[in-house]
N, C-alpha and C positions, 0 to 999 in steps of 0.2 A: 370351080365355084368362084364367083367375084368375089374380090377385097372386102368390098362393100356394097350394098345393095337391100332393098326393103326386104323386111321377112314377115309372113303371113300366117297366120296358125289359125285354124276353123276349128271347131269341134260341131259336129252334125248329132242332132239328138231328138228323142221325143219332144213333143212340146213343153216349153219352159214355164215352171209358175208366173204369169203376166204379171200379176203385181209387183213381185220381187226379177223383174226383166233386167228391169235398167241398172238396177245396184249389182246385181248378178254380174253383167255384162262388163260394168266399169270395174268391178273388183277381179276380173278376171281379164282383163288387157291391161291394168295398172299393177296385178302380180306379178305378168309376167315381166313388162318394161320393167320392175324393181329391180327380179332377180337376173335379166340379163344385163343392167346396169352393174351391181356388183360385179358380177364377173365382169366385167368391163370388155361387154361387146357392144355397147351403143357408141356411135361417134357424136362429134357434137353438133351435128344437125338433128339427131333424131328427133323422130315428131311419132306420137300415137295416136292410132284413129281407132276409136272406137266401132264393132260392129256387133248386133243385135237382130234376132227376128223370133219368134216365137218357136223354131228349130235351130237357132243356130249362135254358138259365140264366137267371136272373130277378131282379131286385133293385126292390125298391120302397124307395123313399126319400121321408118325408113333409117336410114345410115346404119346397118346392126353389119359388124366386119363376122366376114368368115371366120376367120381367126383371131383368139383374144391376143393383143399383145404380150410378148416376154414381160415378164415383173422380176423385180428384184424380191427377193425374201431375205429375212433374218431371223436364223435361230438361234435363241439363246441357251449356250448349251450345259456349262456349269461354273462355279464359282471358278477364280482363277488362281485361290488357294487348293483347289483341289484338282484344276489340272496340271500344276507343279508339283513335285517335290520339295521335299529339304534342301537338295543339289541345283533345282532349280530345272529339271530336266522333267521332259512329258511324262503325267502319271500313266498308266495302264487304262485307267478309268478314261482321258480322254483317248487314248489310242484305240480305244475299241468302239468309243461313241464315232467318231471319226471313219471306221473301218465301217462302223455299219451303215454309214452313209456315204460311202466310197470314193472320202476323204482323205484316206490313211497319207496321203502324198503330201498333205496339208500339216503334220504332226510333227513342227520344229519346236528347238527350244524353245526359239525367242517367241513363240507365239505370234507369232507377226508375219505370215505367209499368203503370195496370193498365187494364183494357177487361173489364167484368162477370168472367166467371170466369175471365180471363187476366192474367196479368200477370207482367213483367219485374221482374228485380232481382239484383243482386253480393250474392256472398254469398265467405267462404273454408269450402272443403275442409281446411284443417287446415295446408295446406302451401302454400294461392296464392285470390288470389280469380279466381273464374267467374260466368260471367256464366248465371244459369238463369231456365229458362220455366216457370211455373206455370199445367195449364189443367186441362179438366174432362170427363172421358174419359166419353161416353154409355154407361150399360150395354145391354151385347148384348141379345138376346131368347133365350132359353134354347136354341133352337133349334142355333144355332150354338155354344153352349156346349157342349152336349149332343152334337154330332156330334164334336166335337174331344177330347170327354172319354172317351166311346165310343171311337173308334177306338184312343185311349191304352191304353184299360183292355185292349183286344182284341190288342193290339203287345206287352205286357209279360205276360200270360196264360203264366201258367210250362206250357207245350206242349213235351216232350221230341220230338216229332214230330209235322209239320204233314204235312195231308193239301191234296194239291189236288184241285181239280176243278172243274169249269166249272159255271158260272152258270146259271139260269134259262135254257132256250133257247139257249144257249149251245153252242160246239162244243170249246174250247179251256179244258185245267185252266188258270184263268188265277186262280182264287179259289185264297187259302190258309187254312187255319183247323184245329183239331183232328177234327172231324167234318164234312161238309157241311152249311152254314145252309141252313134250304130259309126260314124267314119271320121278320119281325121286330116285335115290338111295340114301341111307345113312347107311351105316355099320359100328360100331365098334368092330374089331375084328372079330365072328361070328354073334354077335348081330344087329337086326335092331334099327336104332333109331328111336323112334316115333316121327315123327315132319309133318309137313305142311308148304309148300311154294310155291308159285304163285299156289296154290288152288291145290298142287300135295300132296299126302300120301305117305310118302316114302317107300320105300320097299327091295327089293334087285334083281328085274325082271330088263334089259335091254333088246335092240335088237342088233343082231347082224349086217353084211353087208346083206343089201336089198335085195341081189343075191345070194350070196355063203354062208351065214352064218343064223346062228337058229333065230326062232323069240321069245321071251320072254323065254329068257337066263337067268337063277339063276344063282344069283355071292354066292358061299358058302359062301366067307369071305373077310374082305378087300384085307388082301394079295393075294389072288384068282383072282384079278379083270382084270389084266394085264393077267395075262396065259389063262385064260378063253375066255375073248374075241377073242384072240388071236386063238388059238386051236378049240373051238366052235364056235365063233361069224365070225372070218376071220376079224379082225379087228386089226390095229394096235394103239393101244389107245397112245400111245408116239408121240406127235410132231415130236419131236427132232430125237427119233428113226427111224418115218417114212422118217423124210425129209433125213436122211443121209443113209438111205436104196435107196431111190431116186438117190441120186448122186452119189451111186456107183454103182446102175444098167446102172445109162445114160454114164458113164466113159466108164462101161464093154460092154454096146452096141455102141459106139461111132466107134471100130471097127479104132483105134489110130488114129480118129480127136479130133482134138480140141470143145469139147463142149461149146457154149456163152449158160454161166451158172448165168445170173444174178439174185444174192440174191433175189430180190423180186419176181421174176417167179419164181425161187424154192422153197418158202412161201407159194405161193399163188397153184400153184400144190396141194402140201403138205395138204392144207389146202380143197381142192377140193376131194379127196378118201382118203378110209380107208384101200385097198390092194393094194397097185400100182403093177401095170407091166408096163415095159418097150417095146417099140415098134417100130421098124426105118419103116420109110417111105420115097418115094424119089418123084419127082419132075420135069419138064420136063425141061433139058440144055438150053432151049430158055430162061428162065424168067432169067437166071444170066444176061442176058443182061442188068436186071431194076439194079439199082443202089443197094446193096446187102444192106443196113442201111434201105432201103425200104422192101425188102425181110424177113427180120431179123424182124422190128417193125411188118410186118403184122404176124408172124409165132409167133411172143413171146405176140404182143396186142389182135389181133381175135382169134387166137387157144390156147395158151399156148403150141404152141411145141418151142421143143430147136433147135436152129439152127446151123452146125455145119459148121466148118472151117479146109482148111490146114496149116500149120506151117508156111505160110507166111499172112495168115489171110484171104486169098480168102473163101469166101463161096463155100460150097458141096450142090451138088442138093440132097442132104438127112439131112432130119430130125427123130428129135427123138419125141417120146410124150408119156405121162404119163396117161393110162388107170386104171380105177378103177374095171378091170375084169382081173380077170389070165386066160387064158385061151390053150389049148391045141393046137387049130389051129386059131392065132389071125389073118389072112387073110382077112376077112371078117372086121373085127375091121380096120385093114389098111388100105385095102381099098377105106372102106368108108372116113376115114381122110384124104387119097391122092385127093379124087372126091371135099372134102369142101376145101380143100387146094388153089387144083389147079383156083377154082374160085374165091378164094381170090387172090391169084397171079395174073390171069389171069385184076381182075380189078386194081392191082398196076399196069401193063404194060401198060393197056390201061392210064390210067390218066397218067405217063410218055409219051407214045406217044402222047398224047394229049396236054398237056404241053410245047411239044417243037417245037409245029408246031407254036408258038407265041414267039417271042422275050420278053426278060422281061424289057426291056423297054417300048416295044407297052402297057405292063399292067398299068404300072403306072398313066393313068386316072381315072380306076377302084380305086383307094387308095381312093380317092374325095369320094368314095360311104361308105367308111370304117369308123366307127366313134371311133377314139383314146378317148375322153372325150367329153363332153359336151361343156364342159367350154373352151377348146383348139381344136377345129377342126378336121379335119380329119388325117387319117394317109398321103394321099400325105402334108398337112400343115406341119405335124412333119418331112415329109422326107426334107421338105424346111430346117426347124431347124437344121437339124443333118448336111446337108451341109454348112451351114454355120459356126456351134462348130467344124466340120471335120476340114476344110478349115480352121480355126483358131489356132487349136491345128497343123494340122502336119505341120507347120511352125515352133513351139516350136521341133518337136520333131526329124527336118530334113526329113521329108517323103515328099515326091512328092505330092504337093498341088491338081495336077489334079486329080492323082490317087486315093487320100482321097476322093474328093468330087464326083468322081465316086460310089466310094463304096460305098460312104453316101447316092445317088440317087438313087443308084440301090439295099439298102439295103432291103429293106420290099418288093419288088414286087413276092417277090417269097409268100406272103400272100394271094393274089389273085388267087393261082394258085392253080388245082386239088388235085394233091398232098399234099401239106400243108394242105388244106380245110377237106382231110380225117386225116392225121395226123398230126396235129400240132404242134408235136413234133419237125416233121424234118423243119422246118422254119428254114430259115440258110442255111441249107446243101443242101436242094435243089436249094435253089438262087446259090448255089454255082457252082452245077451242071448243071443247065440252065444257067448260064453265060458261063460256059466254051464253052457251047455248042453254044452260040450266037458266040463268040470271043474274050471276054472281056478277058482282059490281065488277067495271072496267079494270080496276087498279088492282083486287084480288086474281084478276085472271091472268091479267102482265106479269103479276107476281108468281104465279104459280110458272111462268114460262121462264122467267128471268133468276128463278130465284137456284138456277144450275151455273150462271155466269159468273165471272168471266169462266169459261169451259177450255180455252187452249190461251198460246200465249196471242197478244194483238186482239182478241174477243171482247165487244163489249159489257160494259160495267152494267150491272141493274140502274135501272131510268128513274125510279123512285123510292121515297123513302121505305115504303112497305116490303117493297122488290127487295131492297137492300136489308133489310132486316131479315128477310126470309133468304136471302142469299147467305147472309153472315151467319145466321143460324144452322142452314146447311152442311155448312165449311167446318166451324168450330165444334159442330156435335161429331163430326165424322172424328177430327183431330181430338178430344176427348176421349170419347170411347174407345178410338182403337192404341192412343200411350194410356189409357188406363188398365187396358186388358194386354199391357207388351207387344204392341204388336205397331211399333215403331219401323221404321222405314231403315232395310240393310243394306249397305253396299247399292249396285244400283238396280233393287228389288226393291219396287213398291206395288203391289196390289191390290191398294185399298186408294190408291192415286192420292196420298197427303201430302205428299210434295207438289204437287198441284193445288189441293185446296189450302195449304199454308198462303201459293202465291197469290192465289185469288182472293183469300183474304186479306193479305198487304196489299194489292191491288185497289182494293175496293176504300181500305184505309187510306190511302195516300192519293192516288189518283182522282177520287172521289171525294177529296178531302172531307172526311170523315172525321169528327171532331171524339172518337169515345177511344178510353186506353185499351191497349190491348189485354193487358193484365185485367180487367173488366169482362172482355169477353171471354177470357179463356177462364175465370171463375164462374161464367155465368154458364159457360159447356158445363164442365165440373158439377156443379147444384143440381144442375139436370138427371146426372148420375145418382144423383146420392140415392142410396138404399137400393140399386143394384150391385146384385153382388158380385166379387171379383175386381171392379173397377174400382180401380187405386189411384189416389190424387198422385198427376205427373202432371200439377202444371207446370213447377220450373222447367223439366224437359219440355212441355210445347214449349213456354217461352221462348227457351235456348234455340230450338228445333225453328221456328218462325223467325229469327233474330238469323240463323244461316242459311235459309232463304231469303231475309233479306239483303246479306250480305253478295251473294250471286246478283240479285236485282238491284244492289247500286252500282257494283262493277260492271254489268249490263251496260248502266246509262254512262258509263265512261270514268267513273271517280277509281283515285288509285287505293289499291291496298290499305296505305296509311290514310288516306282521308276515310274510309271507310270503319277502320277500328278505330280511330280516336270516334267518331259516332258511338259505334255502336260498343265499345267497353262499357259506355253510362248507362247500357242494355236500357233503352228509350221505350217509352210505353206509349206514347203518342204517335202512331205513326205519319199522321199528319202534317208533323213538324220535319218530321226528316228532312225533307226536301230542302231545306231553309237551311235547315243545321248543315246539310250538306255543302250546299250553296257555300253557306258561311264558311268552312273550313276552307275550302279552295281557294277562297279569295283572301283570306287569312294567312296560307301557305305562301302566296305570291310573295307575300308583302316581305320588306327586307330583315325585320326585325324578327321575324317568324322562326327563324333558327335557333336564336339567343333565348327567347322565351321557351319554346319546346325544350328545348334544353335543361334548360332552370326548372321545368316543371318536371322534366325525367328526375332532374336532382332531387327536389322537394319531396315528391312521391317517396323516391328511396330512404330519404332520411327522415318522413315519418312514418315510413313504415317500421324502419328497423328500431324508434325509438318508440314503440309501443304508446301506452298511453301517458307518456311523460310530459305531455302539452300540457299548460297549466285551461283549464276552463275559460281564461279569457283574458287579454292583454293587460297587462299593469304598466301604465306610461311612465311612473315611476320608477321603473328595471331598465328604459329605454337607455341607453348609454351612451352608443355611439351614432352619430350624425347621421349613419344612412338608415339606422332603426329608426328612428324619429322619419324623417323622409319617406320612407317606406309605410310606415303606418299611416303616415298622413292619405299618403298616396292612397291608400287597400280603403278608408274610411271614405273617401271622396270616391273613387272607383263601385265601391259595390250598389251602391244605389243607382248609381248612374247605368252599370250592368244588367242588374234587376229589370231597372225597368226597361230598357231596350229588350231584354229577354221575356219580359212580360208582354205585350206586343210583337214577338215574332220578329222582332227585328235582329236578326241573327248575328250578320254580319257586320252590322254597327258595334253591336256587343266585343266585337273580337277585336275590334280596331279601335274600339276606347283602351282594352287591356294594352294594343301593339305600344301606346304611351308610356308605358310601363320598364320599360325595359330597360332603361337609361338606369331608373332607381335599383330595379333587379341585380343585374349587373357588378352595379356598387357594391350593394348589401352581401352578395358573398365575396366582391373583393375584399371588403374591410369589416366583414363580421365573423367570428367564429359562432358557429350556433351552437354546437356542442362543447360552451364552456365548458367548464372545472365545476364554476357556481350551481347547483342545482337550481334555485330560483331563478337567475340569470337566463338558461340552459331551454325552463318549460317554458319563461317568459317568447321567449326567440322562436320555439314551436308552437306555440299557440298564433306569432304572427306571421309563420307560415302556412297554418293551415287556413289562416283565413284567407289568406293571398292564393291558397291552391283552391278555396271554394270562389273564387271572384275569376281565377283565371276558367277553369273549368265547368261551369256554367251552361254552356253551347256545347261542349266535347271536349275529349279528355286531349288535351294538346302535348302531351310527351309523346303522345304516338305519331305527332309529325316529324319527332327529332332522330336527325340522321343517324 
């Protein structure tokens, strides 16, 4: 076997869950590179190539040495009071640990012995000396690396569900794995490695494509494994290469539409053949009439075809789709896809037609049949809630009060309806679609679509006030009801997605710059509740709960740790302002003086905290004594107005940089003042001018949390 040389590991299997291909595949060529890295058989060229087909995982890894290198080891073997004596001479205890390591040659007084790449000696750990062995560990032969590194990678393989089944010849599912292995490759170099895994003998035999390519295909050598397949097999063993082979056949057949090429249909494609070809098919001019986001989800969810558009987005009555046969005359192949098409289409139009011969208000008794929670009622119950949060909010936000509680009424009926029921997806857009179609005014109908947004992260904000009422509504009734009924969000268990609707409500508050506290909305969830039973006021937990997710969403935008809790300590109810405030801290932090203050502010916190309420109600200039008190108060009495009102205007960061002048006087006043006189008067006097100096400094954010 060479020194060094690529090594190739295949596993040949049923076919693979397509959606979960690509993750499958990387986590099982980035196992195994991990754990032959530890053992330390990669050299330092190694490179991983990942490979992927709908049968098959595969990873080639070049520089991986036949043999791991000799290592040094050290074992630590006992105190080095207790392998002496009294006399000073080897105890028993170490002569027999020694002997059972076949050391016993090793066993001098002086503890100080070496024999070629062995050898004894006292050493201290920090806290006692030990007595340790120093020898020289053979490296394995890759074989055995390799089978332990495998198995690893195959145990940790992120599988939501294993399949069993039995072995080769076998009678009893006694194998587990994601798909049945039926063979296994493993070559270094030209060499096979002898190994064994899920009951497979390795070899260097694969199969080709099912149709076009050879069946038990010799790989000569690892480097061989990619061309071969390829050339004999009809296979393209590259994820990556196939999927970008994909997207420029569907470009070049598109015929200059615009291809809707979404990432995970072209994954999942990708991950479904190992030849693709390219194939348009078309469709009959009637079905454009259904709603094309209809059209689109049945062509990209039931078939995996791509669906194309012209340059102003209108859908073409032609699609594209991704066969796993090349073929000479695919006619037959189209065909038949035009025939499963058209009756997929055919039953979107009917459930649209059917759909609209019902107003979506007549549906909204059917909600009464729908069960939102147990513990909370039904979804017409919740549509009560959301009109009533709507109707409260778009007051705060200037929106047409009727308008809101339209939209809030007529939000969910499109849930009961045909369409929705097949694809769930489009809830929302079809209430929005059926309303227009009822008459509901333009802005109740956007609202009923908009008012699920933002729905992931990067997703548009609701477009108007009403939309955003009925969105905020949405959000905060969900967050309500379910910390009212305990059923808060564990670990990274959430089912009711409030880690999501928290962000989307901060989203909509800040981004949107929405001018209403949040403490507001989250009372206005709450009252909605009232006189349901079981549901117990937790709005401080949403607060806290919405306050770390916003924590996540500053560090996001790049703010550190410390700029982030001096924020959010003042646990802000505006979120509106954040940004400002945040802004303001940063540049705050810059400045030079920013340390000394932070500091002084850690100080002042501490020392009124621990003096309770000894602060006299309010300064007496008469108690003022020494030079920098007088200073100081001068100071804190010109400062706060000047604070105020920059802070009253939003002007954040000006706020912070009238205080940064401050600090000269700061400084002074605990150089040359004791605060905690003797004098009790004296004593509240000096805390009472600190806490007015801590309410001038902290204003914008709590600034002890910038200090190092």
């Amino acid at each position: 076997m060479h020194a060094s040389a690529t090594l190739l590991v295949e596993l040949l299997t049923e076919e693979l869950p397509p959606k979960g291909l690509r993750r499958l595949s990387e986590a099982f060529a980035n196992g195994l590179a991990d754990g032959l890295r530890q053992r330390n058989y990669l050299g330092p060229d190694a490179a991983v190539v990942v490979f992927a087909t709908p049968r098959r995982l595969a990873v080639s890894i070049s520089d991986v040495r036949a043999v791991a290198p000799d290592s040094e080891v050290v074992d630590k073997l006992m105190p080095a009071k207790v392998a002496r004596d009294a006399t000073g001479r080897v105890t028993e205890a170490l002569a027999k640990k020694l002997a059972g390591l076949g050391r016993s040659h090793l066993a001098t007084d002086t503890l100080d012995a070496t024999d070629g790449s062995d050898a004894i000696y006292v050493a201290s750990d920090g806290r006692a000396d030990y007595v340790y062995l120093k020898s020289l560990a053979k490296g394995l032969p890759l074989r055995r690396g390799l089978e332990e590194s495998l198995d690893e990678a195959v145990e940790a393989l992120p599988i939501a569900k294993v399949m069993s089944y039995a072995g080769a010849g076998g009678y009893y599912n006694d194998r587990k794995f994601v798909r049945p292995a039926h063979r296994l490759i493993a070559l270094h170099g030209v060499d096979e490695v002898d190994l064994n895994v899920l009951g497979l003998k390795a070899g260097r035999v694969t199969d080709g494509h099912r149709f076009l390519g050879r069946a038990d295909l010799h790989i000569a050598s690892a480097d061989a494994y990619e061309p071969t397949l390829e050339a004999e097999g009809k296979v393209i063993a590259s994820f990556a290469k196939r999927r970008a082979n994909i997207k420029t056949a569907l470009e070049q057949a598109s015929e200059r539409a615009r291809v809707i090429m979404p990432d995970a249909l072209l994954d999942e494609v990708t991950a479904l053949v190992e030849w693709p070809a390219v194939y348009a098919g078309s469709f009959d001019r009637a079905f454009l009439e259904v709603p094309q986001e209809c059209l689109i989800l049945t062509m990209q969810q039931n078939q995996k075809y791509f669906a194309l558009a012209d340059d102003s987005g209108a859908l073409r009555h032609r699609f594209l789709l991704v066969s796993n046969l090349r073929c000479e005359d695919p006619s037959a192949i189209i065909q038949g896809n035009e025939r499963v098409l058209r009756a997929r289409l055919a039953d979107a139009k009917f459930f649209y037609d059917q759909d609209r011969r019902q107003r979506l208000e007549s549906r909204l008794p059917r909600l009464a049949g729908v069960v939102y929670h147990n513990k909370l009622g039904s979804q017409l119950d919740r549509v009560a809630r959301l009109r009533v949060i709507a109707a409260s909010i778009a007051g705060g936000l200037g929106a047409d009060k009727t308008l809101a509680d339209r939209a809030a009424h007529l939000a969910k009926a499109d849930l009961v309806t045909e369409m929705v029921g097949e694809f769930p997806e489009l809830q929302g857009l079809m209430g929005r679609y059926y309303a227009l179609h009822d008459g509901e005014p333009a802005m109740v109908a956007d609202a009923i679509e908009q008012h699920y947004r933002p729905r992931f992260a990067g997703d548009a904000l609701p477009a108007t006030p009403v939309a955003t009422a009925a969105a905020l509504a949405d959000k905060i009734e969900a967050l309500a009801g379910m910390f009212g009924i305990g059923n808060a969000p564990t670990g990274d268990k959430d089912p009711f997605g409030l880690r999501r609707a928290a962000l989307g409500v901060l989203r909509i508050l800040i981004e949107g710059r929405v001018a209403l506290p949040l403490d507001a909305l989250v009372d206005a969830g709450f009252r909605a509740f009232a006189g349901v039973p079981g549901v117990q006021d937790a709005r401080a937990e949403v607060h806290t709960f919405m306050l770390e997710r916003l924590r996540g969403y500053l560090r996001d935008q790049g703010y550190t740790a410390n700029h982030v809790d001096a924020v959010l300590s003042m646990r802000p109810v505006r979120m509106d302002n954040v940004p400002g405030q945040m802004l303001a801290v940063k540049a705050f932090a810059a400045l030079p003086e920013a340390e000394s203050l932070a500091s002084a502010n850690k100080r002042i916190t501490n020392i009124l905290r621990k003096s309770g309420d000894e602060a006299a109600p309010a300064v007496d200039r008469a108690l003022l004594n020494e030079g920098a008190e007088h200073d100081l108060y001068a100071a804190v009495q010109s400062l706060l107005p000047v604070v105020h009102g920059h802070v009253h205007r939003g002007d954040y960061t000006e706020a912070l940089r009238v205080l940064a002048s401050a600090r000269a006087l700061v400084d002074r006043f605990f150089d040359d003042v004791m605060v905690m006189a003797d004098d009790r008067a004296l004593r509240a006097n000096r805390l009472a001018l600190l806490r007015g100096l801590a309410e001038a400094m902290n204003q914008v954010a709590d600034i002890s949390k910038l200090a190092v």
